[in-house]
ZAMARGU-4260 file (C-alpha; in steps of 0.2 Angstrom, whole numbers, plus 5000, padded with zeros to 4 digits):
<rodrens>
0) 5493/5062/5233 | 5509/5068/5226 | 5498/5075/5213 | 5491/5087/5226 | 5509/5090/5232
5) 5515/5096/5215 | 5499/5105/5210 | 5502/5115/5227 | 5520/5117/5225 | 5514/5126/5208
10) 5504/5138/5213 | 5514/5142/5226 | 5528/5147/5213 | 5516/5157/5204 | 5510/5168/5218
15) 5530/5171/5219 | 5533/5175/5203 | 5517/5188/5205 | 5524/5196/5221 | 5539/5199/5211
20) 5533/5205/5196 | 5523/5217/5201 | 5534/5230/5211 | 5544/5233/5193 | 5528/5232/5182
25) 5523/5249/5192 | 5506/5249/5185 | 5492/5255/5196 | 5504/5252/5213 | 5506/5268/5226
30) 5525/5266/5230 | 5525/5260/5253 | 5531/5272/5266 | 5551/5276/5265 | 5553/5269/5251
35) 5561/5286/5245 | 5570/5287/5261 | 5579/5269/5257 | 5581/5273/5237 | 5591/5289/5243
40) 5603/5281/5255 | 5607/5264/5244 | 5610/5274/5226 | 5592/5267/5218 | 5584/5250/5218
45) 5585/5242/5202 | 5571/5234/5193 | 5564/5220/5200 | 5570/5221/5218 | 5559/5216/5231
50) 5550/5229/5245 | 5551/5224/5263 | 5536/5220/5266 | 5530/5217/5286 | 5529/5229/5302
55) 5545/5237/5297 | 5540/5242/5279 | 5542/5259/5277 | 5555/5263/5291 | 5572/5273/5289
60) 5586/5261/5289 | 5602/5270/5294 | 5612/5282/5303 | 5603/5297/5297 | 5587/5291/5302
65) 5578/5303/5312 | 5591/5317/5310 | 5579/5329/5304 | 5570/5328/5320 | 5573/5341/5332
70) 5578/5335/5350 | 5567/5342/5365 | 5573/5355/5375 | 5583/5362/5359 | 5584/5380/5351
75) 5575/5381/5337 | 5572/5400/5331 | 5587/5407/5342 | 5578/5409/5356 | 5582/5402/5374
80) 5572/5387/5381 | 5559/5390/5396 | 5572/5385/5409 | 5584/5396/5401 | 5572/5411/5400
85) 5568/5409/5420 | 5588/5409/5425 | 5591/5425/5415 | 5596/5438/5423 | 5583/5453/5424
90) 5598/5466/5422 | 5603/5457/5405 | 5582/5454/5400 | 5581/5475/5404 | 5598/5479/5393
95) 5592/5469/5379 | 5574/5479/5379 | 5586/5495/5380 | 5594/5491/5366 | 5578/5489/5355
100) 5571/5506/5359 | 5573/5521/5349 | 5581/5537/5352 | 5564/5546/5356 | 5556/5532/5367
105) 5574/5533/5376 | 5573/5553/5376 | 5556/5552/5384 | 5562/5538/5397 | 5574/5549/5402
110) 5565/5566/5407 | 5551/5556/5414 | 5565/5548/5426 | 5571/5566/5429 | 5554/5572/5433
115) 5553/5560/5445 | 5568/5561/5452 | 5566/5582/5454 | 5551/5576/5464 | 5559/5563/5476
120) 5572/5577/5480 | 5557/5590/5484 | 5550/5578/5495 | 5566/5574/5501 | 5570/5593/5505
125) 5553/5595/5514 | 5555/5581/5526 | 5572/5587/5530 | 5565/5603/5535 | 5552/5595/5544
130) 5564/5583/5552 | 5576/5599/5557 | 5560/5610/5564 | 5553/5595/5573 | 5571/5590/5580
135) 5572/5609/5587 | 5556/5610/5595 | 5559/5596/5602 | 5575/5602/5610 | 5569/5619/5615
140) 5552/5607/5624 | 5567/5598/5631 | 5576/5615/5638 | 5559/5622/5645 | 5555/5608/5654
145) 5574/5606/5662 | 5570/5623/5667 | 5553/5619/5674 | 5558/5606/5685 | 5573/5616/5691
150) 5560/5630/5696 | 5549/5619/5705 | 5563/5610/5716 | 5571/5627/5719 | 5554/5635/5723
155) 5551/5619/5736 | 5568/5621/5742 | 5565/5639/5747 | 5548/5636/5753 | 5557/5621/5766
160) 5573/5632/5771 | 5558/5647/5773 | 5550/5637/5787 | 5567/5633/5792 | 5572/5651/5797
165) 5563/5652/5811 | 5571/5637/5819 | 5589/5644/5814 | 5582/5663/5826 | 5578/5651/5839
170) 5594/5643/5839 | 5603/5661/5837 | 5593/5665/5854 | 5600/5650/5864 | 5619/5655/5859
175) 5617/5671/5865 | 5609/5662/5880 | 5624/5650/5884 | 5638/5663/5877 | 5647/5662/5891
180) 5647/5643/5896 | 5658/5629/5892 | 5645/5614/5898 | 5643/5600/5885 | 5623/5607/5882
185) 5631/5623/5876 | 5645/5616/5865 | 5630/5603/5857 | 5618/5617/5854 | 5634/5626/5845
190) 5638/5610/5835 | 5622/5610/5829 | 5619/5625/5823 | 5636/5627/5814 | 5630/5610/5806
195) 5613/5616/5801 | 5619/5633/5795 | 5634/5623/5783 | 5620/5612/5776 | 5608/5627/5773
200) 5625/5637/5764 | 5630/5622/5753 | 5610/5624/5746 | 5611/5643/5742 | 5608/5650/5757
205) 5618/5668/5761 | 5613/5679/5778 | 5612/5696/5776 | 5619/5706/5792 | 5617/5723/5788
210) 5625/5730/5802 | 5636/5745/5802 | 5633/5746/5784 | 5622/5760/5774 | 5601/5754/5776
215) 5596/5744/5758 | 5578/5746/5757 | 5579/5731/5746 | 5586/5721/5759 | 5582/5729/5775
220) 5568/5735/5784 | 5568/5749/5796 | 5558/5743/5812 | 5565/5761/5822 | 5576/5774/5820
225) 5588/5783/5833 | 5598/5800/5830 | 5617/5795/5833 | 5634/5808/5832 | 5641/5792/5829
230) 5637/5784/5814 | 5633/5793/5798 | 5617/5796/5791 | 5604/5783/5785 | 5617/5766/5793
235) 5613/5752/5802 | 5615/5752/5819 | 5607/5738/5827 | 5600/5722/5818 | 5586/5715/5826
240) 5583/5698/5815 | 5595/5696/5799 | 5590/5693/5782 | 5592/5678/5771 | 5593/5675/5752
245) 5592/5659/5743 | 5601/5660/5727 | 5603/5675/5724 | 5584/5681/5729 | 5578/5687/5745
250) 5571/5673/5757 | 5566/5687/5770 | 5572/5705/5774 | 5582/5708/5789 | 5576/5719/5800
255) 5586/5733/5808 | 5585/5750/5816 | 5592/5767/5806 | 5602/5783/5813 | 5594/5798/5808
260) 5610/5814/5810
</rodrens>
């Protein structure tokens, strides 16, 4: 039995000696990954040092390892990162392509733009004109029809205050009727003819009494005529129904009788 022990204890220095001896014999043996990495940081092994054999055999020990590694996220060639790229600004992005064109590709830029920008102010022009013509038609339909609808309540003004003259002789009649009497019928049908005759001038209406005046065929019509020493030639003497106008226009002719000399 202790025979065994001290045949094993042997070999098992033998297979030491072996694994030591063969790293500095250096005969048909590829050198284990990082084996460089660690001669460079500790000066050089020396001959018959052991390798660290295991998992960790061939790792960088130290605080350089892994400084060649580039961390992610970081510049590189001197270019900006994605996130960078999204945040610039476009005015910065279009200055930096600016400044790597020529001075032709500029030149050409530039009368392109000023084509362009004649354009724009031709267009610009003709819808100013169109806008200025457009805004005085419309003022001049805007004029017309102002005037329109003052003709048509003028014209049914005067067609109302026609129909009305008749009512206004009638009324004329009864004064002449009642002249001398102070009853309260009298004095009514005076207030309201003076009532209706202020109404109708307030609206444009004007009599025309051409009595002792020279005859206006315009205005007056001759119904008779009656030779007179005492009036002139061609006047008024008598009106028989007096003449209106409405605005200026003759409502209705009055109508009279002439002397004749």
């Amino acid at each position: 039995m202790k025979d065994e022990t001290r045949e094993s204890k042997e070999a098992q220095e033998e297979k030491e000696k072996k694994a030591g001896a063969a790293p500095a014999s250096g005969e048909g043996l590829e050198s284990a990954p990082g084996e460089g990495a660690a001669s460079a940081s500790g000066g050089g092994a020396t001959p018959g040092s052991k390798s660290p054999v295991g998992p960790d055999a061939g790792k960088a020990v130290g605080p350089d390892a892994g400084s060649d590694a580039a961390a992610p996220g970081a510049e590189t060639d001197g270019h900006p990162g994605p996130g960078e790229a999204e945040a610039e600004d476009p005015r910065e992005r279009r200055r930096r392509e600016l400044h790597r064109l020529t001075k032709k590709e500029l030149e050409d830029q530039m009368l392109e733009l000023e084509e362009k920008l004649a354009e724009a102010q031709a267009r610009a022009r003709e819808y100013l004109e169109d806008a200025q013509r457009q805004k005085a038609e419309l003022e001049n339909y805007r004029k017309r029809m102002i005037r329109e609808q003052t003709r048509i309540v003028e014209q049914a003004n005067r067609n109302l205050i026609a129909g009305l003259l008749p009512v206004i002789d009638n009324l004329e009649k009864a004064l002449e009727a009642c002249q001398d009497r102070e009853d309260p019928l009298a004095k009514g049908v005076r207030m309201v003819y003076e009532q209706f005759m202020d109404i109708l001038r307030k609206e444009g209406l004007e009599e025309i009494n051409p009595r002792g005046h020279p005859f206006d065929p315009a205005e007056c019509e001759a119904v008779m005529t009656v030779v007179s020493d005492d009036h002139e030639d061609e006047t008024v003497v008598e009106v028989h129904q007096k003449g209106y106008r409405y605005k200026g226009s003759l409502l209705r002719p009055a109508r009279a009788t002439v002397s004749k000399c």
